[in-house]
SEVO-128981 format. One record per residue: x, y, z of N, C-alpha, C in turn; residue in one letter. Coordinates in pm, whole numbers, plus 50000, padded with zeros to 5 digits. Each point is the difference from the previous one (the first is absolute). Example, Ala and Ser with C-alpha at 12.3 -4.5 7.8 and 13.67 -1.06 7.14 Angstrom:
% residues 2
513194943150780499115011950000500905012050000A;499655010549928500825011950006499235010950073S;
This chain:
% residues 509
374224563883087500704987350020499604990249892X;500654990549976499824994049875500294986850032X;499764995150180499844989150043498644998750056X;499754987949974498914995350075499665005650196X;500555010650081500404997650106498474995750050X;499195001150022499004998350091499944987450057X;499744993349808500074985850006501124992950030X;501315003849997500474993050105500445002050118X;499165013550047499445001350141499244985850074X;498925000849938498924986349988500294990950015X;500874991249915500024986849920501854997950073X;500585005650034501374998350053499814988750097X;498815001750127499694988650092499784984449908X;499455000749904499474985749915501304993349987X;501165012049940501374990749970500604997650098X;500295006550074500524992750164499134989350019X;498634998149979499404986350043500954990949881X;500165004249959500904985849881501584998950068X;500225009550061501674995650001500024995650160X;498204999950088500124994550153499394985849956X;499725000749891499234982149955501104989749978X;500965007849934501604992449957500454994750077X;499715005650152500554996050090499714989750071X;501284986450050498694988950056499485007350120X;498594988050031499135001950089500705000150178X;501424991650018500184998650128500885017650018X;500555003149897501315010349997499305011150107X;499045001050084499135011450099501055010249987X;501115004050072500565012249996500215004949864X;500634989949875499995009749893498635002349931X;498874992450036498725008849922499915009950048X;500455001750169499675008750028500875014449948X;501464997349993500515010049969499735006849871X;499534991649910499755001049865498815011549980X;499014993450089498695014450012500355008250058X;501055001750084500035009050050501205010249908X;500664994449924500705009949876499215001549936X;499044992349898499315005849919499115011350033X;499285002350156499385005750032500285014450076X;501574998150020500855015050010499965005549849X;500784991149932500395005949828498155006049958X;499244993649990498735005749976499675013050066X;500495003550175499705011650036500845010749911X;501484994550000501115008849911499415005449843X;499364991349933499505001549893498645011950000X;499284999650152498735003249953500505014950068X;501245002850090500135012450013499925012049989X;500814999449870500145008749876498535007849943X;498984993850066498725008049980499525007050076X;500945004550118500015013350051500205010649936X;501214996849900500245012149955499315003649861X;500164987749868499214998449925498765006549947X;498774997350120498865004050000500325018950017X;499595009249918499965012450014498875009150057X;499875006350102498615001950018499665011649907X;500885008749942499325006649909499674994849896X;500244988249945499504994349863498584995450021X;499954988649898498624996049996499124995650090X;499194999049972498894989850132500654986250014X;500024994249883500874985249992501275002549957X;500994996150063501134996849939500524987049973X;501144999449931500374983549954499034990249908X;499735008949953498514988249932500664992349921X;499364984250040500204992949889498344992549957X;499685000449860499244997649956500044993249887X;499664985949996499674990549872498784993550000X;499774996349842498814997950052499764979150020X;499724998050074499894986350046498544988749956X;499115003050029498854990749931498915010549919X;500335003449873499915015949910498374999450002X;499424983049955498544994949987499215007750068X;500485002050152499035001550140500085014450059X;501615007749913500295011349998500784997150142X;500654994150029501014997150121501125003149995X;500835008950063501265003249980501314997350135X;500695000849938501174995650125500815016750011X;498955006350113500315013850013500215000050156X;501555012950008500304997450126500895015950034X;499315003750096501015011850021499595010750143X;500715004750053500125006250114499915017050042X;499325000650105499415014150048501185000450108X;499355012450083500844998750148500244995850046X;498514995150021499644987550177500484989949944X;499724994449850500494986949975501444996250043X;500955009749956501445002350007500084998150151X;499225003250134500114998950091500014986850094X;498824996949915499494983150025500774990649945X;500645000249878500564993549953501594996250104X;500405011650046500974998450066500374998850124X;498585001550091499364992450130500424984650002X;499534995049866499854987249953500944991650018X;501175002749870501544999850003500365000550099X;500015010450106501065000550126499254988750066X;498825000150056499774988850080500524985549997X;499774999349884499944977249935501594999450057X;501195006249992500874995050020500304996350152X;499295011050105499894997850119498974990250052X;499234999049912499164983850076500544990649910X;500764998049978500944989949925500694996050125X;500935013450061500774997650135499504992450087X;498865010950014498854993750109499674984650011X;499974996449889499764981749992501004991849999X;501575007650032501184990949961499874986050131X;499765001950107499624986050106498694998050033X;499095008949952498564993350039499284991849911X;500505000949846499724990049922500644988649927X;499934991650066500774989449966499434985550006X;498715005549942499324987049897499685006249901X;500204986749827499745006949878500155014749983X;501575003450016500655007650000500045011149880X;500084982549904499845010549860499185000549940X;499024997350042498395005649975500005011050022X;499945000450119499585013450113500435011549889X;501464999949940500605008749988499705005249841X;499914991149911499344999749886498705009549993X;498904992950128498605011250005500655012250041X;500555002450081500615013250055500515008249858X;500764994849877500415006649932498705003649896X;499144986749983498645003949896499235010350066X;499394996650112499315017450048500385013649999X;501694999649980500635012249983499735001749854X;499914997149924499774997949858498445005849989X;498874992950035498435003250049500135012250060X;500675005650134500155012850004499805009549964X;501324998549925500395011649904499395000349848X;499534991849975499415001349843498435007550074X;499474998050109498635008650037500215012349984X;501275004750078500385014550008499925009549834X;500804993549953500515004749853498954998949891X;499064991050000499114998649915499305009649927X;500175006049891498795005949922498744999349935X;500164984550020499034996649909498934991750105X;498654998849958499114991450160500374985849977X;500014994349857500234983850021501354993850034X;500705009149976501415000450077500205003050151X;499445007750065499535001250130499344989250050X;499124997649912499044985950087501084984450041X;500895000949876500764986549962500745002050122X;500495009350008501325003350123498914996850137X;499405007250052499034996850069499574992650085X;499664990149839499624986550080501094990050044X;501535002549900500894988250007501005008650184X;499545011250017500494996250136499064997250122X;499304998949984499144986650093500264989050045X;501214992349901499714982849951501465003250107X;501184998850006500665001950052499975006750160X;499525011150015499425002850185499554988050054X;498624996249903498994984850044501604991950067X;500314993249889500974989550021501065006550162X;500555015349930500795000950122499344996250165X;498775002850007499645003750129499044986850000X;499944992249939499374982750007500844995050028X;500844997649962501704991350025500985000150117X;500165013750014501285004450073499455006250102X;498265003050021499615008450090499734992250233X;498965005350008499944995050127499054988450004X;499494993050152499434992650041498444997849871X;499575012449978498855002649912500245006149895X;500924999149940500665002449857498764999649914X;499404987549961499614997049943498445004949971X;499544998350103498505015450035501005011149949X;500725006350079500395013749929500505000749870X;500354988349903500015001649902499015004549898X;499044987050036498714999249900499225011550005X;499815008150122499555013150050500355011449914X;501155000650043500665009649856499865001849874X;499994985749966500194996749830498295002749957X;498914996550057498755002649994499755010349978X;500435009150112499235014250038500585005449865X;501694997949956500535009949903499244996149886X;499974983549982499554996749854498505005349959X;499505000150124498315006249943500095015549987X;501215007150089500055012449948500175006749876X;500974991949974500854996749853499174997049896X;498564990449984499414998949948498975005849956X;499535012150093499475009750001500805012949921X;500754999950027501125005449949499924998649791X;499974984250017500085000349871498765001349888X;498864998950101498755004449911499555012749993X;501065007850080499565015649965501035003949893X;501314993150013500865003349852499464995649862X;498994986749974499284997749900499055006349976X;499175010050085498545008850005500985011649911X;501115003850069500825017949972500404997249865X;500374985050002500854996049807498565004349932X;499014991350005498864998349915499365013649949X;499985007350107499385013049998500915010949914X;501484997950033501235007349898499464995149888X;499574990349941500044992949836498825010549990X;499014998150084498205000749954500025020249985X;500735005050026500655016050005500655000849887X;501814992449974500885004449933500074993449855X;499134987450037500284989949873501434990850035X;500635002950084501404996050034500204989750118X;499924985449979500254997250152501794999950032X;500095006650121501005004450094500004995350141X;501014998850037500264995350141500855013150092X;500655008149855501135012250063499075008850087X;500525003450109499725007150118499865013749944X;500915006549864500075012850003498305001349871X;499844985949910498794999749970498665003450063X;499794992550106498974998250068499625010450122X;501485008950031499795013350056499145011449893X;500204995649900499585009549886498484999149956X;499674992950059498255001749955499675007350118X;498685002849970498835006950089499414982250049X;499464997750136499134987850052498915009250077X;498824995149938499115003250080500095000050121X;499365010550108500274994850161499684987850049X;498254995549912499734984750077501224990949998X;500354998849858500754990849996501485001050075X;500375015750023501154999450062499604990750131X;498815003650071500054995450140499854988049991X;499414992649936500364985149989501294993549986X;500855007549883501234998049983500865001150089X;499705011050057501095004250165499774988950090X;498894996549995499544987350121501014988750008X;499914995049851500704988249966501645000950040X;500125016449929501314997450026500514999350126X;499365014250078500365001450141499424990950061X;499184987950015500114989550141501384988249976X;500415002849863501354994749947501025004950123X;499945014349970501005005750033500405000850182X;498445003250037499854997450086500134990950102X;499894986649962500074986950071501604999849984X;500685004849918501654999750016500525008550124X;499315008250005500705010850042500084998450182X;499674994250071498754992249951498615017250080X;499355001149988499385012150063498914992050089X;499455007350096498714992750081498715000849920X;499384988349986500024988850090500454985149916X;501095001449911500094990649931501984997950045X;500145002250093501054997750093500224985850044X;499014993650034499984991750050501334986549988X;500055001649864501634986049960500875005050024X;500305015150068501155005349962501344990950161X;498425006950094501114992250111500434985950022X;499304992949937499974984250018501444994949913X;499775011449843501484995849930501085007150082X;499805015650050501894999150046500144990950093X;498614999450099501144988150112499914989049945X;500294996749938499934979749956501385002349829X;500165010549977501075005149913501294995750037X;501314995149941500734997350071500315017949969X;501365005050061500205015050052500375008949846X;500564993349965500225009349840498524995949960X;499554990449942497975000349984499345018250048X;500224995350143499595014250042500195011249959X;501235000049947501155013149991499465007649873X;499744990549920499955001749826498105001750043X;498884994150057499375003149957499485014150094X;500615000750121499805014950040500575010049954X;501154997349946501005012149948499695003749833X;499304992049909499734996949861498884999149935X;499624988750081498924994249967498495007849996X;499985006150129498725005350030499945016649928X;501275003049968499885011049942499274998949827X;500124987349987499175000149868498965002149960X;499155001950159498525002449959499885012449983X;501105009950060499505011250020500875007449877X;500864994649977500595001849869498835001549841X;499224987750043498654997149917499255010149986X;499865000850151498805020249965500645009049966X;501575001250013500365014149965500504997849817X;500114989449984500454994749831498464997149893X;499734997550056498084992449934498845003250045X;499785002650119498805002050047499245014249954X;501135005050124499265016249981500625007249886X;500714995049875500375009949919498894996549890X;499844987550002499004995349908498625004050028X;499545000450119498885002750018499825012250110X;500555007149996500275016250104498245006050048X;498924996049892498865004650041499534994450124X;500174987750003499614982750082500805002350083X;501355002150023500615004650101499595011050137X;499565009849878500015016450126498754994350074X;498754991549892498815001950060500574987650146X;500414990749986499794988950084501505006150121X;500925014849982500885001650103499554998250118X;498715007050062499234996750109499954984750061X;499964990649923499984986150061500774994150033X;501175006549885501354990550019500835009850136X;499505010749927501025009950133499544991650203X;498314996049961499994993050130500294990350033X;500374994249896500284986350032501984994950014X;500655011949935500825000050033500165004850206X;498975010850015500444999950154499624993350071X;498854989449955500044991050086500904989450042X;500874997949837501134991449989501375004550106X;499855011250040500815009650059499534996350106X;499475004750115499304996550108499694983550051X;499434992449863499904987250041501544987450052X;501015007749911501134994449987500385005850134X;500015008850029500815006450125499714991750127X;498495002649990499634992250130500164980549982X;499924995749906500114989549996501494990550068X;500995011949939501284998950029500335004150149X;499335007250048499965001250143499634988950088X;499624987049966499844992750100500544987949942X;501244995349889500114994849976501434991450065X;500294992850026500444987750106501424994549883X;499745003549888501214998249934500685005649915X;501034998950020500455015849952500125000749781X;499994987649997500074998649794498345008849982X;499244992150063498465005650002499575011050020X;501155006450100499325016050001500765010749921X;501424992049926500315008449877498754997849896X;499434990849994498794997549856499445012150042X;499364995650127498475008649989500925015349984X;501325004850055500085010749973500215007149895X;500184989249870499925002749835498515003349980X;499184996750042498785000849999499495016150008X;500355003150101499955014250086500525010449927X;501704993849958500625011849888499484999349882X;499764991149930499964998649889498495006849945X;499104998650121498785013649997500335012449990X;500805005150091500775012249970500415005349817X;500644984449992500605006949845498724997749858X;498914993950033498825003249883499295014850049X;500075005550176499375009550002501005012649944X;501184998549980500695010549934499444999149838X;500454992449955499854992949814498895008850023X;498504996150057498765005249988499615016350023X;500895006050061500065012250093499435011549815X;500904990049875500425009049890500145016949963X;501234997050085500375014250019502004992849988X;501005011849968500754995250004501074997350081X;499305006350133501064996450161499664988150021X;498424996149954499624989850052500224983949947X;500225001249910500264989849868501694998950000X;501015008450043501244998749992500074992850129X;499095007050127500184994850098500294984250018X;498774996449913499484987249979501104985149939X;500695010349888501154992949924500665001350114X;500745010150009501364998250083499614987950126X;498774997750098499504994850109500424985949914X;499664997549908499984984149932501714996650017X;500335009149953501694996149961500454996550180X;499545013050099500164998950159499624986350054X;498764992749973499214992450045500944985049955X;500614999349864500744990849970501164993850097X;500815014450013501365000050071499434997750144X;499325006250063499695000550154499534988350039X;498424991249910499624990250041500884986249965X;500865002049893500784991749930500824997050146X;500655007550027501535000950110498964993350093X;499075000550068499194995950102500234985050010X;499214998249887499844983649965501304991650015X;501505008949884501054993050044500554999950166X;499515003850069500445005750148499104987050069X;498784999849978498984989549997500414983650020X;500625001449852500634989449978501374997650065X;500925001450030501175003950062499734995750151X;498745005950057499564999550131499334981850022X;499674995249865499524989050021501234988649952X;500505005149918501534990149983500544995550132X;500005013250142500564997050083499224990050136X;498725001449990499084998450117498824989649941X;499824998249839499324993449961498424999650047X;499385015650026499365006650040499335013449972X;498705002649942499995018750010498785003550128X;500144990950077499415002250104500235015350079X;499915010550050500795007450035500325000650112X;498974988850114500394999150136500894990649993X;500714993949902501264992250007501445009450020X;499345011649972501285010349998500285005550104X;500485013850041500355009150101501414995150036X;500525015849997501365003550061501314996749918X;499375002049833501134994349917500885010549956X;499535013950025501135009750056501284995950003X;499834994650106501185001650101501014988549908X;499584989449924501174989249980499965005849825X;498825006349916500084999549893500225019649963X;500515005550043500285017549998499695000449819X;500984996849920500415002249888498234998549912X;499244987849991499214995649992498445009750045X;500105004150115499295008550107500285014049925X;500915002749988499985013049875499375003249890X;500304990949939499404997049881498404997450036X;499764997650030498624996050044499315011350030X;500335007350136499785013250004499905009149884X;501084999649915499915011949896498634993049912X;499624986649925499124996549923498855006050084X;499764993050108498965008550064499475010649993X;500805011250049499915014750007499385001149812X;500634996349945500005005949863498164993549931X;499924989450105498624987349942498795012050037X;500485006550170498735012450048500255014549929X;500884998949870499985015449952500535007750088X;501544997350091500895009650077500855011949894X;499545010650055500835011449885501154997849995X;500715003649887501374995949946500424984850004X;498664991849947500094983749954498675001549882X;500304985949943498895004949828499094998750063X;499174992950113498824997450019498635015450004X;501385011150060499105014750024500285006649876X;500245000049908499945005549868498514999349936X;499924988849971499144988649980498135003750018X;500104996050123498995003050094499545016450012X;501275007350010499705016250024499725006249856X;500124994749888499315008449874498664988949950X;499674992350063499164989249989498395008150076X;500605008250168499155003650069500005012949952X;500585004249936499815015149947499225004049870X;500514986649938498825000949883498964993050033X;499634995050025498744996450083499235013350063X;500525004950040499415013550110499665007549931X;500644998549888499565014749880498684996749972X;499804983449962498464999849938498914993350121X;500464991750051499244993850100500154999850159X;500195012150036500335002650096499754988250159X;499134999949987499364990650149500544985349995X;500474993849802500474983349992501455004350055X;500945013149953501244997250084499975000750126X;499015007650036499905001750181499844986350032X;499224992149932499834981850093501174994349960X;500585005249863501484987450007501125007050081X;499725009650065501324999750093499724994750112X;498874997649981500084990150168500594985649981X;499784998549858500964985649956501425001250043X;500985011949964501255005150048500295002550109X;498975003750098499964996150180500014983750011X;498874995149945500124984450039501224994849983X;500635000349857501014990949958501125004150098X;500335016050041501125001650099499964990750090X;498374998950083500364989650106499834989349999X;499574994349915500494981749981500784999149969X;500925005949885501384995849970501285000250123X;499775015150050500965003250121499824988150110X;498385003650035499904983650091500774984150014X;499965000949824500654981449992501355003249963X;500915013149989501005001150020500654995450112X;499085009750105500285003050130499964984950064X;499424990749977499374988150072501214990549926X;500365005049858501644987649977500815005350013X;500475012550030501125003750049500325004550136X;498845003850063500895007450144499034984750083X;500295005450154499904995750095500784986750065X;499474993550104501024988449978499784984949947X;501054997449941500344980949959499374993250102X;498524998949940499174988850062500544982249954X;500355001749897500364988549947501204994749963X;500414989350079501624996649989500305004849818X;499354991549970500494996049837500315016549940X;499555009750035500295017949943501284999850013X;500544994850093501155008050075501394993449928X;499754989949928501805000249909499324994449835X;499145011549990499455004949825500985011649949X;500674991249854500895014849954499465008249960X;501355010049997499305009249935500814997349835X;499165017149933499814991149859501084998949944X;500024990549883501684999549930499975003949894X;501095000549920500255004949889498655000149895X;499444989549954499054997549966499005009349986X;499424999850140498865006350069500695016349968X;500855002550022500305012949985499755005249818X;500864990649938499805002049858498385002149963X;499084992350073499105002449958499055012250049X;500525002850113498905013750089500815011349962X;500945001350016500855013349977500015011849847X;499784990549921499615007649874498675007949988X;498874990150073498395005349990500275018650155X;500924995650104499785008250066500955011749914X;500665000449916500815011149949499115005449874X;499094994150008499165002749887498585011750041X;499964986550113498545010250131500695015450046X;501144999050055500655012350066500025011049850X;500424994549879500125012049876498805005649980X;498684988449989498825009649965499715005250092X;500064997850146499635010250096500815011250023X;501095004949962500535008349976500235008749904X;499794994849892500515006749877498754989849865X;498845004349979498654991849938500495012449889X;500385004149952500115011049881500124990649912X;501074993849963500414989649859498684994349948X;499644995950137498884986849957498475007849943X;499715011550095498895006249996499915013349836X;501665000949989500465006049834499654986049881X;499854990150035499934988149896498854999150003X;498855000150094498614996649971499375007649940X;500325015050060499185011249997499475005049857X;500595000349893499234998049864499084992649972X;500204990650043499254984449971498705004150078X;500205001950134498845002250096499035012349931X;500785011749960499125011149974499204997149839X;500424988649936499114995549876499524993050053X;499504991550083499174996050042498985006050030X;500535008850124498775011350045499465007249907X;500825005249901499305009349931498714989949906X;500394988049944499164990049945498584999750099X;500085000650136498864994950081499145013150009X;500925010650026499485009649969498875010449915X;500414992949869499165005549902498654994749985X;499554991350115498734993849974499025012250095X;499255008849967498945005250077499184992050042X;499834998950208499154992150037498905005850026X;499195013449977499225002549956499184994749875X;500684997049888499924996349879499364986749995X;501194991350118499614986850030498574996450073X;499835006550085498825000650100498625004049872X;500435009349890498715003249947499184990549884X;501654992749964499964988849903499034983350021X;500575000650140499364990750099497955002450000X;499905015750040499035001850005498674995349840X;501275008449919499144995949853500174986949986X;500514991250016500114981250004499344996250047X;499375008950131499504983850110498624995849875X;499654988850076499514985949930498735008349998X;499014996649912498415008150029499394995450031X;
């Protein structure tokens, strides 16, 4: 191709912020319509990289590479694997549906709101695509500034705690983050003579193990606190509930996949020794994240809150696949991210929808909405089923090559995370069961519509999406599967024998 496409994959959201700025400030429906074309035409645009991306070709495809600040060896490098191609288009499909999602719940500083909505899509997607680390970092950090604002502004009663919470935990991650990319630059020069920032550079040296494990540290409590893993969870629930409902949408469906995006892009390819040795810790700490989330969500009183903690729960699941490094287990892991988007995404808009009407996520405000909301009650049901991994929905795809590769190497951590997959069946089914069946305790249930056009536009696409991968995961699991098996084979080649003996000749005297 002999267009720029990536970049104006990327940068397409920036110019829609210019043609929703044009617009005056009172015009609310046409800013709104305005993001919401630019942000279809952007999915239309970023399509085409279904087919595009080849899995028999290269590791990267689409590369574009110039070089940008030459002094520091910084380049404006950008180009796409499997998973990226996957994520990237998670991305795209979502923004236009929490666009929907906000057409009557936001209606203060309208065209603000909508402006940040288009810059984080921008921050996004330049993380995904990135080749280069100071290009990664830039993207990085500039979608921070925008979430902050979204979920300070437009969010709940405590917006403003759940803002600063967020923006902290990420920025010190982030910052950590960035003193292990200046240790990996310094050390490329003090090796090659060359300072570099390119990813395919800095894969190319040998790093001592000490230093890998230091390096892994930095990066992974980065990665980690995004993702977010236990015990650095803690902001995650405070921002979705105080998020207004697209807030939520984008950072459960997007957002949090960046950390784990981080270990499977930077962490462990860069440092694979530091990885195998420390799988043991993370592998536990992912099941505790599994277990802790489950039960947490089991006694939770509102229903936005016990979708968080149940990102919590899955989202352990999908570092113990990544970690499993094997390649049922690591596909498992991708495909679960792309599942975890659509399933927890649809939740939140359902979430929201439920609070448009009742101005409430109380869940004893609910019961017996069955009976007046059927259409709604469907839909709900199917996200569900698909949220506990029901066969023939994406959630059991996901989960079932997640616990299989797992079993191959660590037999006894998948045996404890399926008790996470018992838990989540029955809290979720539970607060189904408790807003949809029994009877209308409460006048106000009983003449709540059901959903409209709107609401439909926005749930109906994610469930035709859930029903394909649970039926038919070939396309998606044919697009990773190169990508995944260079990975593995990369993690692979480290003998942890080798590692363990290296350690031994190091320790301190």
């Amino acid at each position: 191709m002999n267009i720029p496409y990536l970049t104006l994959i990327v940068f397409l959201p920036v110019l829609g912020m210019a043609l929703v700025a044009a617009i005056p400030g009172t015009s609310h429906d046409a800013i709104r319509k305005m993001t919401l074309a630019v942000t279809i035409a952007h999915f239309a645009l970023s399509l085409p990289l279904w087919w595009l991306y080849q899995s028999s070709g290269a590791p990267y495809q689409l590369i574009e590479r110039r070089p940008w600040i030459e002094a520091f060896g910084i380049e404006y490098h950008l180009g796409v694997d499997g998973v990226t191609v996957l994520l990237v288009l998670l991305t795209t499909f979502l923004m236009p549906l929490a666009v929907l999602s906000s057409w009557r719940y936001i209606d203060q500083h309208v065209k603000e709101y909508h402006l940040l909505m288009l810059l984080l899509t921008t921050g996004m997607l330049g993380v995904f695509v990135a080749l280069d680390l100071f290009v990664f970092y830039v993207f990085w950090e500039l979608m921070l500034v925008p979430m902050y604002f979204i979920i300070g502004i437009w969010g709940g009663e405590q917006r403003v705690y759940a803002a600063v919470k967020f923006f902290l935990y990420t920025l010190v991650g982030g910052l950590l983050m960035l003193v292990g990319i200046l240790v990996l630059y310094f050390y490329h020069h003090s090796v090659t003579g060359i300072y570099s920032y390119a990813l395919a550079d800095l894969l190319a040296i040998d790093v001592p193990l000490r230093i890998q494990l230091g390096l892994f540290l930095a990066f992974g409590l980065a990665f980690a606190i995004k993702v977010p893993m236990f015990p650095f969870h803690t902001w995650l629930p405070d921002a979705h509930v105080q998020a207004p409902t697209a807030g939520s949408v984008i950072l459960a469906g997007v957002m949090l996949k960046m950390g784990i995006y981080g270990f499977y892009r930077l962490a462990i390819p860069l440092f694979p020794d530091a990885a195998r040795m420390l799988l043991p810790w993370i592998a536990t700490l992912a099941v505790i994240g599994i277990l802790y989330g489950a039960m947490v969500a089991l006694v939770q009183p509102n229903i936005k809150k016990l979708v968080a903690y149940s990102s919590v729960s899955h989202l352990g699941f999908v570092m113990l696949g990544l970690f499993a490094f094997n390649a049922v287990g690591v596909q498992g892991s991708v495909i679960q991210m792309i599942n975890h988007g659509l399933s927890t995404g649809a939740l939140f808009f359902i979430c929201g929808m439920l609070y448009e009407r009742r101005h409430t996520y109380e869940i004893e405000s609910f019961g017996g909405l069955s009976s007046v909301m059927p259409v709604f009650a469907t839909i709900f049901m199917i996200v569900t089923l698909s949220s506990i991994g029901l066969p023939g929905l994406n959630g059991f795809v996901g989960e079932f090559l997640i616990l299989v590769g797992m079993f191959q190497t660590h037999p006894y951590m998948a045996g404890l995370a399926t008790v996470g997959v018992i838990l989540a069946a029955y809290y979720m089914l539970r607060m189904f069961g408790r807003v949809m069946f029994g009877p209308i305790d409460d006048e106000l249930n009983r003449g709540l519509p059901d959903l409209g056009r709107r609401e439909l536009a926005v749930l109906v696409p994610i469930v035709i999406v859930i029903v394909w991968i649970g039926v038919y995961p070939k396309p998606f699991l044919d697009r990773t599967a190169p990508s995944v098996e260079r990975f593995v084979e990369h993690v692979a080649a480290t003998d942890l024998l080798a590692v363990e003996e290296s350690i031994d000749v190091e320790a301190p005297r």
